[in-house]
Structure formats: structure tokens, C-alpha cells
C-alpha positions as CSV (number, residue, x, y, z in Angstrom):
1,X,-46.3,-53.9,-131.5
2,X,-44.2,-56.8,-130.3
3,X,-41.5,-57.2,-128.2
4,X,-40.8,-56.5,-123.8
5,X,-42.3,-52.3,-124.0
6,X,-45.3,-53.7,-125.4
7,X,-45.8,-56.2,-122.9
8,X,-44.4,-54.2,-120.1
9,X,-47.1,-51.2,-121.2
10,X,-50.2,-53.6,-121.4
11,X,-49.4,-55.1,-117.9
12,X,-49.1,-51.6,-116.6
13,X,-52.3,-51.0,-118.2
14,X,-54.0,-54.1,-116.6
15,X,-52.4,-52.7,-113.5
16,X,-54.0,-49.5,-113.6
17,X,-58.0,-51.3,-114.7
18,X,-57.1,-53.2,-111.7
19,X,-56.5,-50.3,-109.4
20,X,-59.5,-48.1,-111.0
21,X,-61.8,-51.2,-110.3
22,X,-60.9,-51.6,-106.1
23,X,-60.7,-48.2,-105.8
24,X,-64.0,-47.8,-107.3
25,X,-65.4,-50.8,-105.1
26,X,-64.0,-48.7,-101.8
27,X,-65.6,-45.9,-102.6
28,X,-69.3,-47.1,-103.4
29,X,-68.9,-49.2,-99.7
30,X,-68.1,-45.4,-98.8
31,X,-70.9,-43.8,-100.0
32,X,-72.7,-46.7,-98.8
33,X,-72.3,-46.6,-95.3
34,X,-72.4,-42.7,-95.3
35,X,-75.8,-42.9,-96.8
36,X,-76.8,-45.6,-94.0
37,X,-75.6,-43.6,-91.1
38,X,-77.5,-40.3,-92.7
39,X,-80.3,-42.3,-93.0
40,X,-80.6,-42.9,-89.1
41,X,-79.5,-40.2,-88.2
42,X,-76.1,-41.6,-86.9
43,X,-73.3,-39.3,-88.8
44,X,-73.0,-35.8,-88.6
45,X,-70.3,-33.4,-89.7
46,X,-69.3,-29.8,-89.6
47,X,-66.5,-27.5,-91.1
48,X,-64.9,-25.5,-88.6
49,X,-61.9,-23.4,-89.5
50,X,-61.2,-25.2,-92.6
51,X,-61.2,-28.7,-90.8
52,X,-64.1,-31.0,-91.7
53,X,-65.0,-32.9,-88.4
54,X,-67.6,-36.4,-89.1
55,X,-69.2,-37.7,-85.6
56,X,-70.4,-41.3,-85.7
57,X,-73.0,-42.5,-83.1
58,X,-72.6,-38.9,-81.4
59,X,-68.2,-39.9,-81.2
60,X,-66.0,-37.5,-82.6
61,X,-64.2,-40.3,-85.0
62,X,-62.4,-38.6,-87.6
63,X,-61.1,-34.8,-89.2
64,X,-59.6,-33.9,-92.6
65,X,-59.2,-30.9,-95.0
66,X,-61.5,-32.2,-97.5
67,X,-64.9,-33.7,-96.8
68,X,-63.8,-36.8,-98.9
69,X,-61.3,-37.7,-97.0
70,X,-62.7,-37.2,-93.5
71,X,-65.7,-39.7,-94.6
72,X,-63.6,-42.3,-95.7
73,X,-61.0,-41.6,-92.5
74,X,-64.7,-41.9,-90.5
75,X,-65.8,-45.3,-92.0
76,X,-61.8,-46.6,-91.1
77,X,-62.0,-45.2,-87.5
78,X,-65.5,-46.0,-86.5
79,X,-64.9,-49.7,-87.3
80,X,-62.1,-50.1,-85.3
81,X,-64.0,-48.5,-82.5
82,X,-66.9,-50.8,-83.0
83,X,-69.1,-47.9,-84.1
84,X,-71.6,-47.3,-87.0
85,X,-72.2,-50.7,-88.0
86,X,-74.5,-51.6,-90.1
């Protein structure tokens, strides 16, 4: 293949390794820092009415409908609060 829809495709391609590769990188810091906190005892959560709730240091920090994304809200909200660092 030759010519600008095989160039354009392989730069969309790189585009998507690239994306795959930080988003991968984002979520093992994730995983990470939730396994820290566990660790000491410093994150808890709890499902309530379909709403997942994640407290850091005993601070309500973050909600979502999926576990996932209240963790990663969590990690985003404690460290502009100044809590559950590491």
C-alpha cells in the first residue's frame, strides 16, 4: 500500500498504540494506589442504591455508578484534597 490512506491509517494506528500505552500507565498508578490505601487501611467503599461511594483517610472523596470509575474519580479527588498520599 502506498500513497496518503496508507499513511493516514498507520498514523492513526500509532495514535491508538499511543493512547492504549498512557491509558494503560493510568490505570496500573490506579490500581497502585488503591492497593496502597487497602493496604493501610486508608480506603473504603460501599454500594448504596446503585452508587459506589470510596472514602479516603475516613473523607467521603468520590461516587460513581461503576466501581471503576469511582476509584479512579477517588485517586483525582483525594489529591487535590491533599489526602491519601503515599
Amino acid at each position: 500500500m502506498t500513497g496518503w490512506n496508507h499513511c493516514n491509517t498507520e498514523a492513526a494506528q500509532n495514535e491508538r498504540v499511543n493512547a492504549a500505552s498512557a491509558a494503560n500507565a493510568d490505570d496500573a498508578a490506579v490500581w497502585r494506589w488503591f492497593a496502597a490505601l487497602v493496604e493501610e487501611r486508608r480506603l473504603r467503599w460501599r454500594c448504596a442504591f446503585g452508587v459506589w461511594e470510596v472514602h479516603v483517610d475516613r473523607k467521603r472523596v468520590a461516587s460513581g455508578r461503576t466501581f471503576y470509575d469511582a476509584i479512579r474519580h477517588a485517586k483525582v479527588e483525594s489529591r487535590k484534597r491533599g489526602l491519601g498520599e503515599l
